[in-house]
DODRENMI-913445 format. One record per residue (C-alpha): residue in one letter; chain; x, y, z. Coordinates in steps of 0.05 Angstrom, whole numbers, plus 32768, in hexadecimal, padded with zeros to 4 digits. Example, Ala and Ser with C-alpha at 12.3 -4.5 7.8 and 13.67 -1.06 7.14 Angstrom:
// residues 2
node code:A; unit:A; east:80F6; north:7FA6; up:809C
node code:S; unit:A; east:8111; north:7FEB; up:808F
// end
This chain:
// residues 323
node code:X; unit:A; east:7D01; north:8167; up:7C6A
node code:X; unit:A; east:7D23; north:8123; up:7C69
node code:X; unit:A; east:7D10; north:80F0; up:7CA7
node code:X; unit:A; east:7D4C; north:80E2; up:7CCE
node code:X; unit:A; east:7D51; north:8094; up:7CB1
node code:X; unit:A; east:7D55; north:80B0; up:7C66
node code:X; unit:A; east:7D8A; north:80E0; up:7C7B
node code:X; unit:A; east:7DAA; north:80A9; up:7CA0
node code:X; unit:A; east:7DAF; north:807C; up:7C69
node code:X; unit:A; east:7DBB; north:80AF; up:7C33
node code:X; unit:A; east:7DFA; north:80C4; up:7C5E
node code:X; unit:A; east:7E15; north:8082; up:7C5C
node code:X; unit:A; east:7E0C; north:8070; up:7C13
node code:X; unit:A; east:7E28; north:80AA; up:7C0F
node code:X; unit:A; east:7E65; north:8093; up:7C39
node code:X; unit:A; east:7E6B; north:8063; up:7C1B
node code:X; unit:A; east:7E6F; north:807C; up:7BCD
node code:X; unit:A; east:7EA8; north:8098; up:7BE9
node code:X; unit:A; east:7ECB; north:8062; up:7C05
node code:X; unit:A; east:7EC3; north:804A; up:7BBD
node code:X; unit:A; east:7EE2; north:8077; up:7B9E
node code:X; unit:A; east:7F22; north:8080; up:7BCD
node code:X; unit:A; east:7F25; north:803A; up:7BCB
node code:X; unit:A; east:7F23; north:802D; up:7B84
node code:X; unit:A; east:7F62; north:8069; up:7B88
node code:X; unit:A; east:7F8E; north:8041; up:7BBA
node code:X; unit:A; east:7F84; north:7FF6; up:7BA6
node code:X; unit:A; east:7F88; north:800F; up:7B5C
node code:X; unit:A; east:7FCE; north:803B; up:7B70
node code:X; unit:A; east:7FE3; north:7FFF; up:7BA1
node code:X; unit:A; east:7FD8; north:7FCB; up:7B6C
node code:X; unit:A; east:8002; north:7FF1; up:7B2D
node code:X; unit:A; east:8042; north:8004; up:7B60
node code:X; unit:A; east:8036; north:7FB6; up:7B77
node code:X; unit:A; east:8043; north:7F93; up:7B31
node code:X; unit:A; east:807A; north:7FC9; up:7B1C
node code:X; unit:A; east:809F; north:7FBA; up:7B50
node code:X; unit:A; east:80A0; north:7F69; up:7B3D
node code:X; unit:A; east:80EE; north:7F54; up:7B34
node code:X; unit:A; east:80F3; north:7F3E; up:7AE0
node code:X; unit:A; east:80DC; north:7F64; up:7A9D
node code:X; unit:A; east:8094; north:7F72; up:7AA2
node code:X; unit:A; east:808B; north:7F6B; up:7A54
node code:X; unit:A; east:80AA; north:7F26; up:7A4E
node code:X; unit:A; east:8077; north:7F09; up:7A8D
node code:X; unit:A; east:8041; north:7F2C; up:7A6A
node code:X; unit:A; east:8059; north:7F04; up:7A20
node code:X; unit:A; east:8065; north:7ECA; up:7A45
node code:X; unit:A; east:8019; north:7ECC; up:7A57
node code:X; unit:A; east:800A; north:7ED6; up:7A12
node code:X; unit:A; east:8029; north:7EA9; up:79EC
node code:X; unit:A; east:8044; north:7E78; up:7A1D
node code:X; unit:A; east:8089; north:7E76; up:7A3E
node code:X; unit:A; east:80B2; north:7E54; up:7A0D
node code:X; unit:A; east:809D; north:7E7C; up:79D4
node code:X; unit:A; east:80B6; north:7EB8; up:79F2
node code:X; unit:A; east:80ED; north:7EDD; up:79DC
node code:X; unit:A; east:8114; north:7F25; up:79D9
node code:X; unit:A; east:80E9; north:7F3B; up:799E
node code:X; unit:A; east:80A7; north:7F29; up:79B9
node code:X; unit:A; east:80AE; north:7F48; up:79FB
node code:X; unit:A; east:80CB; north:7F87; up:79D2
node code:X; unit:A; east:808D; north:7F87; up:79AA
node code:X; unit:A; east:8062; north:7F81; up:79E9
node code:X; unit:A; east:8081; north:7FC0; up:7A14
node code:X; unit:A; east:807E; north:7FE7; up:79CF
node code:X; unit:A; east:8023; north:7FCA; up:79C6
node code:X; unit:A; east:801D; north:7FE2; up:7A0E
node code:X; unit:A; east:8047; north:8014; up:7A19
node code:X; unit:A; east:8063; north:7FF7; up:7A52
node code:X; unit:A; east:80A5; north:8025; up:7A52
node code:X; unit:A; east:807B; north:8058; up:7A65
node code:X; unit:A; east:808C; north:8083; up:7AAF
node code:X; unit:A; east:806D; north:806E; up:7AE8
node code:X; unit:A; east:8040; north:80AA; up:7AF2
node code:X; unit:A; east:8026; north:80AC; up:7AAD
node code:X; unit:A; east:8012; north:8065; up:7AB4
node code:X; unit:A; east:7FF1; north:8072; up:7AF7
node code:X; unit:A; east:7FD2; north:80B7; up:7ADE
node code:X; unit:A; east:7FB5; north:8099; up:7A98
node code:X; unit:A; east:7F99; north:8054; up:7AC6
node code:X; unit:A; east:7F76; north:8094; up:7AF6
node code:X; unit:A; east:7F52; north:80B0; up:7ABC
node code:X; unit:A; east:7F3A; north:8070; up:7AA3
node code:X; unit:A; east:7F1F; north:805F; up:7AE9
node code:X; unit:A; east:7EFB; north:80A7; up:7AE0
node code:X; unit:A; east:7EDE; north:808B; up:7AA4
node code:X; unit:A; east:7ECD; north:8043; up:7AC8
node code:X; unit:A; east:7EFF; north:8029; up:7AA0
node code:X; unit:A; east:7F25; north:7FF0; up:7AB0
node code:X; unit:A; east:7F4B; north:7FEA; up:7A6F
node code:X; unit:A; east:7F5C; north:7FA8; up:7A4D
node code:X; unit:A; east:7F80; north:7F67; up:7A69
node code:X; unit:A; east:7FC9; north:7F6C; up:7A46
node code:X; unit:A; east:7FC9; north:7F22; up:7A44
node code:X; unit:A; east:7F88; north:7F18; up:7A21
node code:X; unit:A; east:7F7A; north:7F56; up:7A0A
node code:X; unit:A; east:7F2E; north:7F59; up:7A1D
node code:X; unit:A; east:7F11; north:7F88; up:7A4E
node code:X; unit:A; east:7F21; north:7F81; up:7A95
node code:X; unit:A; east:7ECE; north:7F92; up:7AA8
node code:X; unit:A; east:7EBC; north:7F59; up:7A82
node code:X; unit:A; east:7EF2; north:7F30; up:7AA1
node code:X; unit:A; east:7EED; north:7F40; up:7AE1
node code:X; unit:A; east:7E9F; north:7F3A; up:7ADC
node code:X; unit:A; east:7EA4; north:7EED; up:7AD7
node code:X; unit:A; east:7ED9; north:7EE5; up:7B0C
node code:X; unit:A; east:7EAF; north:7F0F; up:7B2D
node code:X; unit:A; east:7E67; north:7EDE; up:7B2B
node code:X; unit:A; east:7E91; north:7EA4; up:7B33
node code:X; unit:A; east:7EAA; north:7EBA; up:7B81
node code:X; unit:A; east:7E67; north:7ED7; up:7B8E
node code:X; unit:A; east:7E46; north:7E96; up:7B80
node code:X; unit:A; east:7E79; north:7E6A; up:7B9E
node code:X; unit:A; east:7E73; north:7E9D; up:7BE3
node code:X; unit:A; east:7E29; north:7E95; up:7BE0
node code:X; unit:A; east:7E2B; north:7E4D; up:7BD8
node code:X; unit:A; east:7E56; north:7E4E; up:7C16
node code:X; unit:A; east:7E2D; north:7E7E; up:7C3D
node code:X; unit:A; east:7DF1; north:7E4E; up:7C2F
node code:X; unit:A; east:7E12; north:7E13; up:7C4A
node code:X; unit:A; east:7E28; north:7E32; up:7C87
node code:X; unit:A; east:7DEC; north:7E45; up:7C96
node code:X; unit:A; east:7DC8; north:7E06; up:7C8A
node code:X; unit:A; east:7E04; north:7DE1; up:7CB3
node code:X; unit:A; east:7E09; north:7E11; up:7CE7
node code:X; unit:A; east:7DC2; north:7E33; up:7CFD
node code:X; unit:A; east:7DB0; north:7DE8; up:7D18
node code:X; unit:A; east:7DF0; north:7DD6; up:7D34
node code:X; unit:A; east:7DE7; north:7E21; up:7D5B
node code:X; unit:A; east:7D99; north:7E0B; up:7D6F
node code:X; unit:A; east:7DAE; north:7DC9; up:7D88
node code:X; unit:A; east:7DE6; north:7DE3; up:7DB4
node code:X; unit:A; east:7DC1; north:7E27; up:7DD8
node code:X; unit:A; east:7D85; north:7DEE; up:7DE4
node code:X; unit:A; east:7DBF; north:7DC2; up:7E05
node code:X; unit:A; east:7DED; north:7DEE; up:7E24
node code:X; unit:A; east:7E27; north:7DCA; up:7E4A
node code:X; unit:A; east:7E16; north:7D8B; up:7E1B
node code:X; unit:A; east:7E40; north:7D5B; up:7DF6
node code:X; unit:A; east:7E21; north:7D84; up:7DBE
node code:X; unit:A; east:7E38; north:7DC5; up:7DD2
node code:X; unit:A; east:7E80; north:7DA8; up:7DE5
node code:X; unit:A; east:7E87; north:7D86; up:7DA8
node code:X; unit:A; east:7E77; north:7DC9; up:7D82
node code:X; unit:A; east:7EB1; north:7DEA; up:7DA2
node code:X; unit:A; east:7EE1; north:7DB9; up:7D99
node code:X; unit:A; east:7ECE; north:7DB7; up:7D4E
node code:X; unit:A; east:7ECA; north:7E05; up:7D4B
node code:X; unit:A; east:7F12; north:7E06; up:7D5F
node code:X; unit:A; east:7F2B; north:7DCB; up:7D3A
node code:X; unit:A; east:7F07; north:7DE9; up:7CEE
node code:X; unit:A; east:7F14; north:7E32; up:7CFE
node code:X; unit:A; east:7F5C; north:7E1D; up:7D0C
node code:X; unit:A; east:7F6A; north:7DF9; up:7CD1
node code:X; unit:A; east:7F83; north:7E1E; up:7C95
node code:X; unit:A; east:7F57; north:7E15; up:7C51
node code:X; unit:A; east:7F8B; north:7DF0; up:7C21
node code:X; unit:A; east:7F89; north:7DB8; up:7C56
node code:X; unit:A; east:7F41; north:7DB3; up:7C5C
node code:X; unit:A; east:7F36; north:7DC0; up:7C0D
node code:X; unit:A; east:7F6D; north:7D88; up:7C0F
node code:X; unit:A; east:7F44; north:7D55; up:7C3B
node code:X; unit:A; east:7F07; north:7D5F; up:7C16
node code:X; unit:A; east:7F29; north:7D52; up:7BD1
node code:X; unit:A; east:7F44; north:7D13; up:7BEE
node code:X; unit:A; east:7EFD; north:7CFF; up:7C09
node code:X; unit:A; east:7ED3; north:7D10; up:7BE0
node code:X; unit:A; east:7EEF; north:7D0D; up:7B96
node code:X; unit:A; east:7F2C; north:7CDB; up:7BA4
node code:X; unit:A; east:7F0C; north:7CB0; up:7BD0
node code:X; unit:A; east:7EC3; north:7CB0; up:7BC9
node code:X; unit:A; east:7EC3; north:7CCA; up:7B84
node code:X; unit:A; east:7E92; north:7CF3; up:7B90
node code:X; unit:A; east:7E9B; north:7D39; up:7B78
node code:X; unit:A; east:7EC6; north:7D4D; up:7B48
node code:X; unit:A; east:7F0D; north:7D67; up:7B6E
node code:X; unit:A; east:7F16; north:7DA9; up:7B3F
node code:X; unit:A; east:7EFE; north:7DD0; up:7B08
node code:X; unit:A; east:7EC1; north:7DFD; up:7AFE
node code:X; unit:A; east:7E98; north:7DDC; up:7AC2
node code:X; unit:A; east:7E82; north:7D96; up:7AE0
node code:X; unit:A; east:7E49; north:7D87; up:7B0C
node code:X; unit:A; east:7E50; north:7D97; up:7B4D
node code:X; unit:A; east:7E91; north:7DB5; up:7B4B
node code:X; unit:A; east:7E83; north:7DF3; up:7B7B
node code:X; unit:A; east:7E75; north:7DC1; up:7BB1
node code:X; unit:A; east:7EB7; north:7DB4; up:7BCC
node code:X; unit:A; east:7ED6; north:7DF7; up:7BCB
node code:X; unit:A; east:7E94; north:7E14; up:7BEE
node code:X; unit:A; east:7E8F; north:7DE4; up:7C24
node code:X; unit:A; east:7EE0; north:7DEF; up:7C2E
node code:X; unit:A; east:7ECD; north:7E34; up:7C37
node code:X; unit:A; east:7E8B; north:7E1B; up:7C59
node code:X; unit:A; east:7EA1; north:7DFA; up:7C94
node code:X; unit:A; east:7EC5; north:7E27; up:7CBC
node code:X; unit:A; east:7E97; north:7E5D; up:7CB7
node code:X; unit:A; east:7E60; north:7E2B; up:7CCF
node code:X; unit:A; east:7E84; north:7E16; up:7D04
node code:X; unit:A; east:7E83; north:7E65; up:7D1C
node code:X; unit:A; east:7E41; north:7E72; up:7D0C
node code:X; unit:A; east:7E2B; north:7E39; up:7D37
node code:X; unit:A; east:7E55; north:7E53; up:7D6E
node code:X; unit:A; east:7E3E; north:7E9B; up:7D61
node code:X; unit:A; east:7E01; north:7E82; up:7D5E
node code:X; unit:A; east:7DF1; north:7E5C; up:7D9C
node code:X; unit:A; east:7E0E; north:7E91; up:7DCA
node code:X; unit:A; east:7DE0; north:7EC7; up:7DAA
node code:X; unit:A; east:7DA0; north:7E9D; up:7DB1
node code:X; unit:A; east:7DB8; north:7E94; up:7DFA
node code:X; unit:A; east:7DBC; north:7EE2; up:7E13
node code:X; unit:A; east:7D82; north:7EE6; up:7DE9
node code:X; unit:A; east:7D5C; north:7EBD; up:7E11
node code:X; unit:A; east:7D73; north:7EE5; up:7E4F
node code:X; unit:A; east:7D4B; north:7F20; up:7E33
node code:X; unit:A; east:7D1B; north:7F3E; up:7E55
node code:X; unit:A; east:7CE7; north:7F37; up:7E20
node code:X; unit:A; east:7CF1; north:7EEB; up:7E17
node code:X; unit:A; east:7CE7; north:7EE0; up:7E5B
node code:X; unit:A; east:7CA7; north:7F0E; up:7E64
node code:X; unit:A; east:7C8F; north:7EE6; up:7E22
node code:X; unit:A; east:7C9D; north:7EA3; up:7E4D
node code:X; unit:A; east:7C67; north:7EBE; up:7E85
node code:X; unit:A; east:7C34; north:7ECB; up:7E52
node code:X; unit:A; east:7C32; north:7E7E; up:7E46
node code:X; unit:A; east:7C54; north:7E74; up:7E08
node code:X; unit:A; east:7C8A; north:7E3B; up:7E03
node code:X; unit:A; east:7CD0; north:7E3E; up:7DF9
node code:X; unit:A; east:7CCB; north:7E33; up:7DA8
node code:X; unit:A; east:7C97; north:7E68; up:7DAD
node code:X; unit:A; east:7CB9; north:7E93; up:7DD5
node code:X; unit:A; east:7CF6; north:7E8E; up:7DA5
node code:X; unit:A; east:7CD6; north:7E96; up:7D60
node code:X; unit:A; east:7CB0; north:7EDA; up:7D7A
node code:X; unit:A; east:7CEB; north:7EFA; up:7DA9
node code:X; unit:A; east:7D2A; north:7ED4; up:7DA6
node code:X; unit:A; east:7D40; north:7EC7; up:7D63
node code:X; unit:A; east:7D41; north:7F0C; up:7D49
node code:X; unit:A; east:7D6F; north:7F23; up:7D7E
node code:X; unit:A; east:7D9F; north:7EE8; up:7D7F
node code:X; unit:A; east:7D9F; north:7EF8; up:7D2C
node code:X; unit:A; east:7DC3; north:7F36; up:7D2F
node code:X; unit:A; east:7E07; north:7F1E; up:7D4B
node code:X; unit:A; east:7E00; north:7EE0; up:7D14
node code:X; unit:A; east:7DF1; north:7F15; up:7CD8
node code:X; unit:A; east:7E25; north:7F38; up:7CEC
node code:X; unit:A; east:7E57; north:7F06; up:7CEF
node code:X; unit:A; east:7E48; north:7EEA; up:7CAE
node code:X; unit:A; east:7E47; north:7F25; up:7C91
node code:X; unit:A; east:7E95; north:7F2D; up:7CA4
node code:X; unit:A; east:7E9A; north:7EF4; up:7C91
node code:X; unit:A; east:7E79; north:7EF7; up:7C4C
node code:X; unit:A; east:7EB3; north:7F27; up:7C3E
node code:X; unit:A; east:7EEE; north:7EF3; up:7C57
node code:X; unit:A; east:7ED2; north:7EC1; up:7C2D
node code:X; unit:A; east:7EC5; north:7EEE; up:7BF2
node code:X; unit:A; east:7F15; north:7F0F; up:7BF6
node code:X; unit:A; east:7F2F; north:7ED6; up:7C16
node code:X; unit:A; east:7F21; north:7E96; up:7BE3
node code:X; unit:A; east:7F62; north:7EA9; up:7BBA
node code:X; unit:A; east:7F7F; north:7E63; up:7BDE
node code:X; unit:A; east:7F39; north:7E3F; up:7BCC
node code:X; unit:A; east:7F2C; north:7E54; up:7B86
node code:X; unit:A; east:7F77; north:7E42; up:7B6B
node code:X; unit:A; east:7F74; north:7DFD; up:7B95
node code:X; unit:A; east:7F2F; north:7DE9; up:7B75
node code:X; unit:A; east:7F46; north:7E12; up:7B34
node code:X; unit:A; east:7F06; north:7E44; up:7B38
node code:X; unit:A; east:7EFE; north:7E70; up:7B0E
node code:X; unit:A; east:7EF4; north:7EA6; up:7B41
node code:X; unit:A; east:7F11; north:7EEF; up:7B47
node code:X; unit:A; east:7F42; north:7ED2; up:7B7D
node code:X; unit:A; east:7F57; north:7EA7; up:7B47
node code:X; unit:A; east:7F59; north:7EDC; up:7B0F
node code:X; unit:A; east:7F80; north:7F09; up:7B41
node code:X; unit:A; east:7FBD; north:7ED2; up:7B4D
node code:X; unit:A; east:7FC4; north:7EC7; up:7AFC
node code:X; unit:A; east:7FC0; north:7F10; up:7AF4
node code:X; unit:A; east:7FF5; north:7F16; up:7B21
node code:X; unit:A; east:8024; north:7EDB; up:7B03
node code:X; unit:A; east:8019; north:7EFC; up:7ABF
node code:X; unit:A; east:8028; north:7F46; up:7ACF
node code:X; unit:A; east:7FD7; north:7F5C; up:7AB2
node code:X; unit:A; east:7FDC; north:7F9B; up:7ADB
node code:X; unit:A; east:7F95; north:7FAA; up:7AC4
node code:X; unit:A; east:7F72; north:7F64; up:7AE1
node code:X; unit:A; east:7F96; north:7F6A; up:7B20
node code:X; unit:A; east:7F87; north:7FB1; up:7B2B
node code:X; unit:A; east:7F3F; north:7F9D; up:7B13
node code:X; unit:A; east:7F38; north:7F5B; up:7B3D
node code:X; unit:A; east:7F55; north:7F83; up:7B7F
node code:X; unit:A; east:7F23; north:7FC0; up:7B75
node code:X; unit:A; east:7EE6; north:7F8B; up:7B6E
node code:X; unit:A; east:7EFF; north:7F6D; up:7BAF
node code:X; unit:A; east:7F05; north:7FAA; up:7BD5
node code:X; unit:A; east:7EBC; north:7FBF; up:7BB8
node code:X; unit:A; east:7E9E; north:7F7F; up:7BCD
node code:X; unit:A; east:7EBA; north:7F92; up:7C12
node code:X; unit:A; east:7E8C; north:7FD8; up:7C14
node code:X; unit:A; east:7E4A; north:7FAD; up:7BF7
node code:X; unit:A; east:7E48; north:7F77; up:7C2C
node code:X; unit:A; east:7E4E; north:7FAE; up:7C5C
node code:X; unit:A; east:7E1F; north:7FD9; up:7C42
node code:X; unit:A; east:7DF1; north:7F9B; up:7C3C
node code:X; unit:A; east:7E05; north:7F8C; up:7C84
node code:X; unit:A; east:7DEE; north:7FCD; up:7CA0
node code:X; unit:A; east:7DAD; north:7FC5; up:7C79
node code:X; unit:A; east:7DA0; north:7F83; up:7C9C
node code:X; unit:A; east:7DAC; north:7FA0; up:7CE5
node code:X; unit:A; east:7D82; north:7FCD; up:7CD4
node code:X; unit:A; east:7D46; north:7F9F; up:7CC8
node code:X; unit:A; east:7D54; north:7F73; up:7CFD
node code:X; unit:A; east:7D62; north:7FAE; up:7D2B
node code:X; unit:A; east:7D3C; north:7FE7; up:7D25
node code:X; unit:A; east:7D46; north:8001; up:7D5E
node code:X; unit:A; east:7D99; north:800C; up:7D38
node code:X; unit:A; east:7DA1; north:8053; up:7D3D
node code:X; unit:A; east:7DE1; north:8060; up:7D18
node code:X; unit:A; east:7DEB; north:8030; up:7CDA
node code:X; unit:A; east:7E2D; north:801B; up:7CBE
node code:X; unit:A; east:7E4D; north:8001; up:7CFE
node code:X; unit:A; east:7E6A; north:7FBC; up:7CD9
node code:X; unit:A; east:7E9B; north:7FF9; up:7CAF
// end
């Protein structure tokens, strides 16, 4: 008979297979009524992708809705896109003609890195900045914290991706201000996307290694002798770690869904990116691709959350609880 962890987990991979699926059904069904419903001629944006806006005309957009059958009803569209998700087939870009799992794949690697690279550096930035303040609580360390949570959590990303083009590339020459191919050039778009979600870790962070050190285990581990940094490494740290996992974990997701503004200012090549093109050039396919990855990501941070918890916190008794 299974032990009540397996069955626990196998119930919730379970779960959430089958949030896959039904999600894959709505964001694909969303998407395809989405870019019908666009005001103009579908064939002629979808030429105009091709072969460039002023070499379209009436015959090459005819010659376009007759390639890919783009006259066809709305439910025979939708049913024949079902049955190639079935399949786990995404079909081909009708811009570029190649296949949207191979185009979406390197979207795809390109946000993942650029959200790692940002989860890195806010947690380099913002683990010390949260140790420094629950050590100094009241502090010109802890007040400055707050004011600059505020201020970066308040400010919307074009104008801090803005500020740091200006600084850094214009100004200091630095880094290179866009693109994907030079040295260096995930820097500036992962620290915009960096910054913020330090500044909330740090906060997070400080208040959870405060009630932590309220626990009744830290302070029984204080009257056995050991020191505060002692005390903290052995008890506190894996309590106050929960509420920060967590939060980055939502987090991961905002940054992974949310960097549509980030990857077009820096010019990214990122499924963000690939989704706003798709959606300027009418590839129903690549934006019904690029918004199922999304939505997927969504359902593997939090099924890599849970997992987390779970180590941290074994004494978890129902997983999933970020859903």
């Amino acid at each position: 008979m299974m032990n009540t962890p397996y069955r626990r987990w196998t119930a919730l991979l379970l779960r959430r297979v089958g949030q896959a699926v039904a999600l894959a059904l709505v964001v694909g069904t969303l998407s395809f009524a989405m870019m019908r419903s666009l005001p103009g001629d579908m064939a002629t944006r979808v030429a105009a992708g091709r072969y460039g806006y002023d070499l379209v005309s009436a015959a090459a957009a005819a010659q376009v809705r007759q390639e890919l059958h783009l006259d066809q009803a709305w439910p025979q569209a939708l049913l024949g896109w079902w049955q190639q998700l079935l399949s786990l087939d995404l079909g081909q870009s009708l811009v570029t003609g190649e296949p949207v799992w191979e185009e979406v794949a390197g979207h795809l690697g390109a946000t993942l890195h650029l959200t790692g690279a940002a989860l890195l550096l806010a947690l380099l930035m913002g683990l010390p900045a949260a140790w420094w303040s629950a050590n100094h609580p009241g502090g010109w360390a802890d007040r400055a914290l707050s004011a600059v949570t505020v201020v970066l959590r308040g400010t919307p990303a074009f104008l801090v991706a803005v500020l740091l083009m200006l600084l850094a590339a214009v100004q200091l020459g630095m880094l290179p201000a866009a693109g994907s191919h030079q040295e260096g050039a995930w820097l500036l778009p992962a620290l915009t996307l960096a910054l913020p979600l330090a500044a909330g870790c740090a906060r997070v962070g400080a208040q959870a290694l405060r009630e932590a050190r309220q626990l009744p285990s830290h302070r029984f581990a204080r009257t056995k002798g050991l020191d505060d940094d002692q005390a903290d490494w052995r008890h506190a740290l894996r309590h106050a770690a929960l509420p920060v996992v967590a939060y980055m974990g939502v987090q991961a997701v905002v940054l992974a869904e949310g960097a549509v503004v980030v990857e077009s200012l820096f010019a990214w090549p990122g499924i963000g990116h690939a989704l706003v093109h798709g959606v300027f050039g009418r590839d129903v396919p690549v934006v019904q691709g690029a918004a199922l990855c999304m939505g997927l990501l969504f359902i593997t941070f939090n099924l890599v959350l849970d997992a987390l918890q779970a180590v941290l916190d074994p004494r978890q008794v129902q997983p999933g609880v970020s859903a």
